[in-house]
N, C-alpha and C positions, 0 to 999 in steps of 0.2 A: 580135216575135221569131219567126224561122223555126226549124222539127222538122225542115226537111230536114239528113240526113247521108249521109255518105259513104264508103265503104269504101276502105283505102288498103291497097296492096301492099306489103307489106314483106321485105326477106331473110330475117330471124329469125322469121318465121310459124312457129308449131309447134316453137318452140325454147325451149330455157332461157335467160334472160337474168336481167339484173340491173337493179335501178332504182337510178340513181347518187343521188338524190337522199335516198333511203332503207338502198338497203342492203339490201331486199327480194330474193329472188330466185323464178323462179318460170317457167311456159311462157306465151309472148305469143301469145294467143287472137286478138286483131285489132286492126288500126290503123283507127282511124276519126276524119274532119277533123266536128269537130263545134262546134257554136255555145255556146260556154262563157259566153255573158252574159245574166245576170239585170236589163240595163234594155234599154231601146228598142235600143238602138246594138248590132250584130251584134260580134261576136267569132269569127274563127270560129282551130281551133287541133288539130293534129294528136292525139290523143290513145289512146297503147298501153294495152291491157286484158290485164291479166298474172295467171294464176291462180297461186295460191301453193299452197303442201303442204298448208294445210288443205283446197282447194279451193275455196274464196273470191275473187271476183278484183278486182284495186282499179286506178284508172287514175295513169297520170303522163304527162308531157309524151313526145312518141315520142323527142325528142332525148333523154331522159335513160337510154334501153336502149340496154342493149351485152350480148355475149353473156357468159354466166353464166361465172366461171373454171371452166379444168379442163375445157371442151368441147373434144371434139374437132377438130381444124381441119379442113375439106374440103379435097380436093384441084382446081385448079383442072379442070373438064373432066368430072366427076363427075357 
């Protein structure tokens, strides 16, 4: 099993988002593609690292962030 990971660029870096999958919300600290298998055979899988209001941060799939309601929307060109 490979430790190598990866840093992935995201829009919502340093934003409030939500985890669809949970219902969690909280600011998305980093995207990283990383090797999510526990046997021989590699996995590898994007995965968002989202700290929440106690300060805590738990991961979910990057597909399942969207930004948090109620954010303000940017304008394009900003």
């Amino acid at each position: 099993m490979s430790d190598c990971y990866e840093y992935v660029p995201h829009r919502l870096l340093r934003c409030r988002v939500r985890d669809i999958a949970s219902g969690t919300e909280g600011v998305l600290m980093a995207v990283i593609n990383e090797n999510v298998s526990d046997t021989g055979i590699e996995r590898w899988m994007e995965l968002a690292y989202i700290r929440n209001a106690s300060g805590r941060e738990f991961t979910t799939a990057a597909t399942n962030v969207e930004p948090a309601p109620n954010q303000p929307k940017t304008v394009a060109g900003r």
